[in-house]
N, C-alpha and C positions, 0 to 999 in steps of 0.2 A: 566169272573169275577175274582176279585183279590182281598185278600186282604191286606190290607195295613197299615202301624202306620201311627200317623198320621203324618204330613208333610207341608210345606210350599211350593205354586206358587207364584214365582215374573212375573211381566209381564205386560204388556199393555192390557186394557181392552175398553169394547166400549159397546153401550147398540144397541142390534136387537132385531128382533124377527122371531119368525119361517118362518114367509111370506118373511123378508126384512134383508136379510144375507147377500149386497152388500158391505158392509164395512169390513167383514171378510177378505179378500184375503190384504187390504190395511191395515189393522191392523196388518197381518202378516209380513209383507215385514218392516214396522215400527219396529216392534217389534225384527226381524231379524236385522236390522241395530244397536239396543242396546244390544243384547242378551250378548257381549262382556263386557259389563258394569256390569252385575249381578254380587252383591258382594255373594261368598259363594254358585257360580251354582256347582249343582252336573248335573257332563256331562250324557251322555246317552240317552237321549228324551226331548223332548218338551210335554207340556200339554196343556191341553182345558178345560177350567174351565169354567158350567156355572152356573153363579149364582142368587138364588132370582126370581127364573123361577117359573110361572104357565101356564094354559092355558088361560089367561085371559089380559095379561100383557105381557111387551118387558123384556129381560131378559140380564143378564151382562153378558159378554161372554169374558173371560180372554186369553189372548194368553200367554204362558211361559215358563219357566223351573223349576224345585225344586229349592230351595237355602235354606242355611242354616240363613240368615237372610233378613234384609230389605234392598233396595236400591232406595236412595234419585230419585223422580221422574217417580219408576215406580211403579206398581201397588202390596199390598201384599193379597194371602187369605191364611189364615188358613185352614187346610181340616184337620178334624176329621179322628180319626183310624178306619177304617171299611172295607166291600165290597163295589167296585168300578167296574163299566165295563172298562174296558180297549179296545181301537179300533188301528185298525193299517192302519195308511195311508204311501203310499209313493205314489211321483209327486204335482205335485200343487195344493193347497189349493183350489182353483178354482173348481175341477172337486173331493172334497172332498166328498167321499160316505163311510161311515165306515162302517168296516164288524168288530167284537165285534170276541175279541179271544174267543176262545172255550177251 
């Protein structure tokens, strides 16, 4: 857990759900080809935003980086200042399992 101010993802987003996450790995590789494009990326990591989730419904799932504003064509959220898990992956999106820092 971490916490955080709050902050801006820009990124390309796509709606799954917990059964049907096949679009993730293609959303990323998307997303990796504009990542260049983000006006006001602060470097460092990539984020996972998901948004407007329950158990009941498919949920938005944002692929991106911080940035200090908006950028025509990709996607923005707002994240409120608070606790956040934070997960650590490295290798392909694909064989994505997160283990949550301690």
């Amino acid at each position: 857990m971490r916490d955080r101010d709050a902050f801006r993802a820009v990124g390309l987003s796509t709606t799954c759900s917990f059964g049907n996450t096949g679009a993730i790995p293609g959303l990323w590789q998307s997303f990796n080809a504009r990542e260049g494009n983000v006006q006001g990326a602060v470097a460092g990591m990539a984020y996972v935003v998901c948004c407007d989730a329950d158990e009941t419904r498919p949920f938005r799932y944002v692929a991106g980086v911080e940035a200090n504003g908006k950028t025509e064509g990709l996607d923005l959220v707002e994240l409120p200042a608070g606790r956040y898990v934070v997960f650590t992956h490295s290798g392909h999106i694909s064989v994505c399992w997160p283990k949550p820092e301690r």
